[in-house]
C-alpha positions in Angstrom: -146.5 -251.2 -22.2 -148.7 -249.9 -24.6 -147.2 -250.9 -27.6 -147.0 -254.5 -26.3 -150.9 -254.7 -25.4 -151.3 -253.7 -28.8 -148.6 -256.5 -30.0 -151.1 -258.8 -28.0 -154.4 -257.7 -29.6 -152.7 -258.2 -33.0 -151.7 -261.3 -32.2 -155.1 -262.0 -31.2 -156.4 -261.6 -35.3 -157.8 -258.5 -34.0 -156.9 -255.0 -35.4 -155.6 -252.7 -33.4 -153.2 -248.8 -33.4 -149.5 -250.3 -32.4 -148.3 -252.9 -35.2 -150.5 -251.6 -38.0 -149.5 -247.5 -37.5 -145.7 -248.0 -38.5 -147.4 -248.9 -42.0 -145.6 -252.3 -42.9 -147.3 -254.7 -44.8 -149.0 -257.6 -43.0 -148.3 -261.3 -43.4 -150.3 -262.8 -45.2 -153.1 -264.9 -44.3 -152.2 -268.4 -44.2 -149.2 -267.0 -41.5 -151.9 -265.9 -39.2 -153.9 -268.6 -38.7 -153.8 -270.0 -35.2 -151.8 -273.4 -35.3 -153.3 -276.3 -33.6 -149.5 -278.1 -32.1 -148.5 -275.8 -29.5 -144.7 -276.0 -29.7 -143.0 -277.5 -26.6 -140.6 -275.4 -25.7 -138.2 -277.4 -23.6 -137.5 -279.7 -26.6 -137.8 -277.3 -29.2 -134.4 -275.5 -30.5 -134.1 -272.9 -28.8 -132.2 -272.9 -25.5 -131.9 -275.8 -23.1 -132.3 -273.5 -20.0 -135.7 -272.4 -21.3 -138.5 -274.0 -19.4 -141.7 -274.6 -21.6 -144.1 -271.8 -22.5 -141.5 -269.5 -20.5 -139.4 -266.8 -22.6 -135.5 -266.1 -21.7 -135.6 -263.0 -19.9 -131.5 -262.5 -20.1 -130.7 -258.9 -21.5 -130.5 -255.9 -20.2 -132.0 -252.3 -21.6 -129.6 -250.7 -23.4 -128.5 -247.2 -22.4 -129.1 -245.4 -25.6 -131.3 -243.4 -27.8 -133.2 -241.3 -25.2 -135.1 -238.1 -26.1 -134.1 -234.9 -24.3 -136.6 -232.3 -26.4 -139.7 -232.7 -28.9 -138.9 -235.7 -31.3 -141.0 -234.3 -34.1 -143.9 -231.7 -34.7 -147.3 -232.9 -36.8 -149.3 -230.2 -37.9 -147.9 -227.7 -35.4 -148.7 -230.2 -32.7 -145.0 -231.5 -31.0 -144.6 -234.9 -29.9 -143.0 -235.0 -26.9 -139.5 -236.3 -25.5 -141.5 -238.7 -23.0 -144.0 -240.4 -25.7 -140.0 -241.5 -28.0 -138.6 -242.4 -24.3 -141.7 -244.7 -23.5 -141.3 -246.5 -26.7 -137.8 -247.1 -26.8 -137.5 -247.9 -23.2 -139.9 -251.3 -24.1 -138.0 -252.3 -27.5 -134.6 -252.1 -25.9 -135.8 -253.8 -22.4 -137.0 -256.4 -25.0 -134.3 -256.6 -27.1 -131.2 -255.8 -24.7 -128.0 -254.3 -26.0 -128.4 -253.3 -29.6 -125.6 -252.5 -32.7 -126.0 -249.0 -33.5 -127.2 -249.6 -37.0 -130.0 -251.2 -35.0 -130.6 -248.5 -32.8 -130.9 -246.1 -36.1 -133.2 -248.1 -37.4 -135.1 -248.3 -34.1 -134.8 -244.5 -33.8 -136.7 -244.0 -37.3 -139.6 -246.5 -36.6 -140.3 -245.2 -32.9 -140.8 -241.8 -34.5 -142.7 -242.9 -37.7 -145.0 -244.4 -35.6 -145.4 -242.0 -33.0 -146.1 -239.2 -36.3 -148.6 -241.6 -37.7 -150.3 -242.2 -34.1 -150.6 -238.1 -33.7 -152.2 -237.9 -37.7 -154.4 -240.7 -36.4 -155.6 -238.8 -33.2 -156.2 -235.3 -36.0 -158.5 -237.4 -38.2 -160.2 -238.6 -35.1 -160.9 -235.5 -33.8 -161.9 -233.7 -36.8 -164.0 -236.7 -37.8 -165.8 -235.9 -34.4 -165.7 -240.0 -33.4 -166.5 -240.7 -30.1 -166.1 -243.7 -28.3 -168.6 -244.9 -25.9 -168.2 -246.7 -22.3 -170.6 -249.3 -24.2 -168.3 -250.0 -27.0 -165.7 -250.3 -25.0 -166.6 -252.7 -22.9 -168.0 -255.1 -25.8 -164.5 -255.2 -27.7 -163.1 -255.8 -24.5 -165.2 -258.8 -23.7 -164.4 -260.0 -27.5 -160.7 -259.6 -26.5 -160.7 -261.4 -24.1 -163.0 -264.3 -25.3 -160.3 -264.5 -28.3 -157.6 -264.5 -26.5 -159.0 -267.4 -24.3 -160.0 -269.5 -27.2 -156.4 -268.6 -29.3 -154.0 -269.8 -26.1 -156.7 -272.6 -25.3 -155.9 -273.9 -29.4 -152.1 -272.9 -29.2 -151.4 -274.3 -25.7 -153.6 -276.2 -24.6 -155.0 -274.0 -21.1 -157.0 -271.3 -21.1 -155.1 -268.0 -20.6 -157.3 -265.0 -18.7 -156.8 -262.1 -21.0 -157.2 -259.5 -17.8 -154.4 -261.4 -15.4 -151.8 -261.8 -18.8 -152.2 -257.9 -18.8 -151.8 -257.4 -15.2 -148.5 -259.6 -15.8 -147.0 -256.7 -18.5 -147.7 -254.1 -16.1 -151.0 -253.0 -17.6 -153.6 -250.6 -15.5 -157.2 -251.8 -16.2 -157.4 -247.7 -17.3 -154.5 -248.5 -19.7 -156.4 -251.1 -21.5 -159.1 -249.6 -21.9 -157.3 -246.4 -23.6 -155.7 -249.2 -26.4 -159.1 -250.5 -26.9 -160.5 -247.1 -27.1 -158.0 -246.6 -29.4 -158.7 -249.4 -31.3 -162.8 -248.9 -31.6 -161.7 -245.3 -32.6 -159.5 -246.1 -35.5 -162.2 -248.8 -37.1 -164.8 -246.3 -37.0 -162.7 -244.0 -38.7 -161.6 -246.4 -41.2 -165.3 -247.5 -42.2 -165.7 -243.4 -42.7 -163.2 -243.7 -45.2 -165.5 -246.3 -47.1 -163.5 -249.2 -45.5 -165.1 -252.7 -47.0 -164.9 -255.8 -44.7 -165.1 -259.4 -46.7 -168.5 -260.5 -47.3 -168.9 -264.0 -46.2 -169.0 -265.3 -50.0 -165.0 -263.9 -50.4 -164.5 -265.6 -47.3 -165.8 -269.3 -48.4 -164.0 -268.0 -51.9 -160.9 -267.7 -50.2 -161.2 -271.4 -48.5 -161.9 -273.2 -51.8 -159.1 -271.3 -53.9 -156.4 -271.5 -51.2 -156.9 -275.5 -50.0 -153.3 -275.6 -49.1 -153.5 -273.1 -46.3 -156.0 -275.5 -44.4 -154.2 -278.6 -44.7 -153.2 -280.1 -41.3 -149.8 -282.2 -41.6 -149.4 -285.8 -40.0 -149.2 -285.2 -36.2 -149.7 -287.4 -32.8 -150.6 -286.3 -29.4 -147.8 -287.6 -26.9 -146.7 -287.0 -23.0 -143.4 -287.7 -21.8 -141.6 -287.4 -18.4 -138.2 -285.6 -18.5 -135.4 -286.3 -16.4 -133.6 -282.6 -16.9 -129.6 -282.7 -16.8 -128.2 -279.4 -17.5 -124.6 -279.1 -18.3 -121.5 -282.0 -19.9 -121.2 -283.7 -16.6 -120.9 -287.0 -17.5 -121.6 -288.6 -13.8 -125.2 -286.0 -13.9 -126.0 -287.7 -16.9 -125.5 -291.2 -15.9 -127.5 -290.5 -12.5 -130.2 -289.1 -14.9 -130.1 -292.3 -17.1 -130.2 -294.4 -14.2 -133.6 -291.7 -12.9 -135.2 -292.1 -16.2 -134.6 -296.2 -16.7 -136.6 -296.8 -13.7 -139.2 -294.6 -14.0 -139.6 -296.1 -17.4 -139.9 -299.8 -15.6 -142.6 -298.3 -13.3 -144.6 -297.1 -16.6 -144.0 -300.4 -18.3 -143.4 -303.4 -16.1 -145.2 -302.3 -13.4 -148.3 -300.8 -15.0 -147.7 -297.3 -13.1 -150.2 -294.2 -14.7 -147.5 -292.6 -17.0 -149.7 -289.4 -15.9 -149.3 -289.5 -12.2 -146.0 -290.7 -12.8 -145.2 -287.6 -14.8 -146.6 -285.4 -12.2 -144.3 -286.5 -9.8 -140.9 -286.6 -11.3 -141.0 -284.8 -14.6 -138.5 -281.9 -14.4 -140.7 -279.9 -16.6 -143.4 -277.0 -17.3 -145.8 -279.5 -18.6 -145.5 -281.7 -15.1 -148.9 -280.3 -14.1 -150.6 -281.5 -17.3 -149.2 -285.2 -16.6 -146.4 -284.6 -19.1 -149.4 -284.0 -22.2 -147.5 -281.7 -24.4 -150.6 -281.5 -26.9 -150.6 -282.3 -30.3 -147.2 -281.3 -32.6 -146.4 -282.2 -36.1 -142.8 -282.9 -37.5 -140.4 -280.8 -36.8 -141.7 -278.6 -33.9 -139.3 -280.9 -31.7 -135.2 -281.7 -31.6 -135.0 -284.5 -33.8 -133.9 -287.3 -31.1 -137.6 -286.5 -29.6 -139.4 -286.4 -32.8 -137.6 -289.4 -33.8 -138.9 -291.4 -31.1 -142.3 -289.8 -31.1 -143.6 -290.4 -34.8 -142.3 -294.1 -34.2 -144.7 -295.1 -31.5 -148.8 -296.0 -31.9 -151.2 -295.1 -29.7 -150.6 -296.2 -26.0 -146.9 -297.2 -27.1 -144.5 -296.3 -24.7 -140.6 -295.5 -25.8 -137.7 -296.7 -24.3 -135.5 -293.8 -22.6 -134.4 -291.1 -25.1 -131.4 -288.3 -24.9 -131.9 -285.1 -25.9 -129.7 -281.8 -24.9 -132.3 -281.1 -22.3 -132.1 -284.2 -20.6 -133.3 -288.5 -20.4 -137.2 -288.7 -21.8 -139.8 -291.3 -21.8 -142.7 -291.0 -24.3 -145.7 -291.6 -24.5 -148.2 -291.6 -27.8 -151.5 -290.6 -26.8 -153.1 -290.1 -30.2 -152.0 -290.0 -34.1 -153.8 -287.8 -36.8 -153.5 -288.3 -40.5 -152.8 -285.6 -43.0 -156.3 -283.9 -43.1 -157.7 -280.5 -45.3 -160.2 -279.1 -41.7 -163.5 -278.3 -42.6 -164.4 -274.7 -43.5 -167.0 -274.7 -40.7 -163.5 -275.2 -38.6 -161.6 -272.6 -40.0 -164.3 -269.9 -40.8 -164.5 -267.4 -37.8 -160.8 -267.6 -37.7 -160.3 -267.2 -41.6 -163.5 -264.0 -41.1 -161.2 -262.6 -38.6 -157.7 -262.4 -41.1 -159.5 -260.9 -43.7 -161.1 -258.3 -42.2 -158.1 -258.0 -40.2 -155.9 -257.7 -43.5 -159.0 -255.4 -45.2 -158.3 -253.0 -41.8 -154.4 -253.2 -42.1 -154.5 -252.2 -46.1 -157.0 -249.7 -45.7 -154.6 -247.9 -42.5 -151.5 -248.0 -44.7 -153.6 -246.5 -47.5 -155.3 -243.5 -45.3 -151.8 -243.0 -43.6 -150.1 -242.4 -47.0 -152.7 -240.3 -47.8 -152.5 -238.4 -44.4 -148.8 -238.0 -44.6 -148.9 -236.5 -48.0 -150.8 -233.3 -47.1 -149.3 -233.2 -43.5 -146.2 -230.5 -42.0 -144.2 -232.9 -39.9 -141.2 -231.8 -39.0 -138.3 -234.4 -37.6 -136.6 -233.4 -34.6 -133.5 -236.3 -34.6 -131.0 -233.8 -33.1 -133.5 -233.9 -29.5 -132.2 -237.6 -29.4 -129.1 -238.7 -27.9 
């Protein structure tokens, strides 16, 4: 659970131990920036049984690599067989069964992180940083004002950063050990001379890289979906024959295509009355998108077939290709580059840690 709070954080543009210790390079910039068309899952391509915003959860953990001794020793310090069994138990719960070459690699990047998390913890300590109740409970609030503003832009609802954790099977204690962990790492970091963008590199940044900013053509639509899952030729008829007059009560009758949504809609974004945000082309199945970039404002489509099921559409709102202001993008943009600043200058003190480091590589202690 650890590793995926820190996963989170991350994904939150804010630096934090999990993704950055393993000492791969980060994406860059432009990949990170939050996207404003939250991608409807239902109609996306991924899996017609997936209900929007909601993950598959088929697989289950694999049985293997499991540590029976010490997976390695850093600096005479051992790391034990629970701290590999922790980690591997989430990637494999995650990732169900796994090839053995997989497994290998899994193997190697478990324990390269777990070596570089102990090296961490030595420079801490012998750096003498310590991390106050205070400190903790600022980056905490800043967490979890991020995160709200990041699924609020993404999805278009307000996620509570404490509850999402709760959900993973996060301790309120747990968290705040990551973000302990977190506070701990930066402070070592600007020890080490760590430079964060001034905010003339960041406004440098937005007028050399214009491309990165520019929003695409995109609408803002609703739509009620009449769900058939399966070939069954007979469902699907009784679906079109659902969807046909729900679409005369939205047109010839004047219904609210909201409160009609509500009601019938055999989907995740039901409660919204069908509002799937805004979306640009090709974040849907192309029967959807189709219909969608062909309507205007208020236009309502005539019944469209997709693998999920019978739709009826509605076009709320249409947006131009646009460049967004720099006043738009510049906390976001502040919080890459210092993120990216933080990542480079880990994977630099790492190297530098590993070099004059005994560690010692137990692989025989795992099964």
């Amino acid at each position: 659970m650890r590793r995926n709070l820190v996963l989170l954080i991350a994904g939150l543009l804010i630096a934090s131990g999990g993704t950055l210790l393993a000492c791969s390079s980060g994406d860059p910039v432009p990949d990170e920036m939050p996207q404003e068309a939250p991608e409807y899952q239902s109609t996306a391509e991924d899996s017609p049984d997936q209900e929007a915003g909601l993950a598959s959860d088929e697989g289950t953990p694999s049985a293997g690599l499991q540590a029976v001794g010490p997976v390695a020793t850093v600096n005479g310090t051992e790391i034990p067989a629970d701290a590999f069994n922790e980690q591997a138990q989430q990637l494999q719960a995650a990732g169900g069964d796994l090839p053995p070459e997989l497994m290998a690699h899994l193997q190697e990047q478990i324990i390269e992180e777990l070596v570089n998390r102990q090296l961490l913890q030595d420079a801490i300590d012998e750096a003498d940083i310590e991390v106050t109740d205070e400190q903790i409970a600022e980056r905490l609030e800043e967490f979890r004002q991020e995160f709200a503003e990041t699924s609020r832009e993404q999805y278009g609802e307000e996620m509570d950063f404490d509850e999402f954790v709760a959900e993973m099977g996060m301790s309120p204690e747990e968290v705040e050990e990551v973000v302990a962990e977190t506070v701990a790492i930066e402070s070592l970091l600007e020890q080490q001379g760590m430079a964060y963008p001034t905010s003339e590199e960041v406004r440098a940044f937005y007028d050399e890289n214009p491309e990165y900013f520019t929003q695409p053509e995109s609408i803002e639509a609703r739509h009620i979906l009449i769900r058939v899952n399966g070939e069954d030729e007979q469902e699907w008829e009784a679906a079109q024959e659902e969807i046909e007059a729900l679409h005369r009560q939205v047109t010839e009758e004047d219904a609210d295509f909201a409160e009609v949504a509500r009601e019938h809609s055999d989907d995740g974004s039901a409660e919204q009355g069908g509002d799937l945000g805004r979306f640009a082309r090709g974040q849907m199945v192309p029967e959807f998108e189709e219909a969608a970039f062909a309507l205007e404002p208020s236009q309502i489509s005539e019944p469209v077939r997709t693998a999920y099921g019978w739709h009826v559409i509605q076009v709320t709102d249409r947006h131009d290709e646009e460049t967004m202001e720099f006043s738009e993008v510049e906390a976001d943009l502040e919080r890459e580059l210092r993120n990216q600043a933080m990542q480079e200058a880990l994977e630099d003190f790492i190297v530098e840690l590993r070099q004059s480091a005994d560690i010692q590589i137990h692989a025989e202690n795992i099964q």
